[in-house]
C-alpha positions as CSV (number, residue, x, y, z in Angstrom):
1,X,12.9,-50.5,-55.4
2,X,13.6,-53.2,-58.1
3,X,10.9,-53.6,-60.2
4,X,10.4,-55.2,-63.7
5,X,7.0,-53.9,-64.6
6,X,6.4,-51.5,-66.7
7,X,3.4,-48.4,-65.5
8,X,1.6,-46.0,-68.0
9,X,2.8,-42.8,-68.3
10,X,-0.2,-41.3,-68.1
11,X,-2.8,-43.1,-65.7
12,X,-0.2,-44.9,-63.7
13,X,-1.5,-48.4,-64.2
14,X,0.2,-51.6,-65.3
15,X,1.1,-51.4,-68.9
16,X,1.2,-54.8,-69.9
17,X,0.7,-56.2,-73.5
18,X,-2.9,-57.7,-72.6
19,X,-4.5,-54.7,-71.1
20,X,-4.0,-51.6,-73.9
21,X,-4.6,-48.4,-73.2
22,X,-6.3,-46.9,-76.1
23,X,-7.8,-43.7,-74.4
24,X,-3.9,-43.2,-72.9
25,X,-2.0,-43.7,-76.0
26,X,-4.3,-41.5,-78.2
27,X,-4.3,-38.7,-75.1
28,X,-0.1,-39.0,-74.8
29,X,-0.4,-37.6,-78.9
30,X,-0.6,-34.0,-77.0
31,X,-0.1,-34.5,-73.7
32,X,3.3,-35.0,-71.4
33,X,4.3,-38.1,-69.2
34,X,2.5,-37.5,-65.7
35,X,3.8,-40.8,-64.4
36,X,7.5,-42.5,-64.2
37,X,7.4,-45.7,-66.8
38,X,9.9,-47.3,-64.5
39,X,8.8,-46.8,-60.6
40,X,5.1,-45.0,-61.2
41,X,5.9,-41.9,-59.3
42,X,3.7,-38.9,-60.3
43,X,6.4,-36.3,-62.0
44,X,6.7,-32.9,-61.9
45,X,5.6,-31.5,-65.2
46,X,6.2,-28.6,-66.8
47,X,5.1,-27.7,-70.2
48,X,6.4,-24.8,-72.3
49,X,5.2,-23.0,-76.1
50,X,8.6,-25.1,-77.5
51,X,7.7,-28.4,-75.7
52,X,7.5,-29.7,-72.1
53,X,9.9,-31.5,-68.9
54,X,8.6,-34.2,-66.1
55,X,11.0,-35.1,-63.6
56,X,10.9,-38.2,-61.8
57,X,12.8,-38.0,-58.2
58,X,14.1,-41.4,-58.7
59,X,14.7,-41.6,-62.8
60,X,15.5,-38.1,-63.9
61,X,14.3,-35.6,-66.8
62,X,12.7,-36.3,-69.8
63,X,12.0,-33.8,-72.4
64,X,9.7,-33.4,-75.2
């Protein structure tokens, strides 16, 4: 899959620069990824007291 779009990592829809997300970006303040920025598979997330890890199948880990 070869894409140049860009998804929300949070709701999974386009995240282009004329449709904000304001309820997403103020919810991703405490919240982890739950969707791939790059192919908008869901990710396997797993959060921890020190932080949390999603995994995209495709894209790899991301920590925070």
């Amino acid at each position: 899959m070869t894409t140049t779009e860009v998804w929300c990592d949070r709701c999974g829809e386009p995240a282009t620069a004329g449709a904000a997300h304001p309820g997403c970006t103020s919810a991703r303040r405490l919240e982890p990824p739950r969707y791939c920025q790059h192919c908008r598979r869901r990710m396997k997330v797993q959060v921890l007291p020190v932080g949390w890890s999603a995994v995209c199948v495709e894209h790899g880990e991301i920590r925070g």
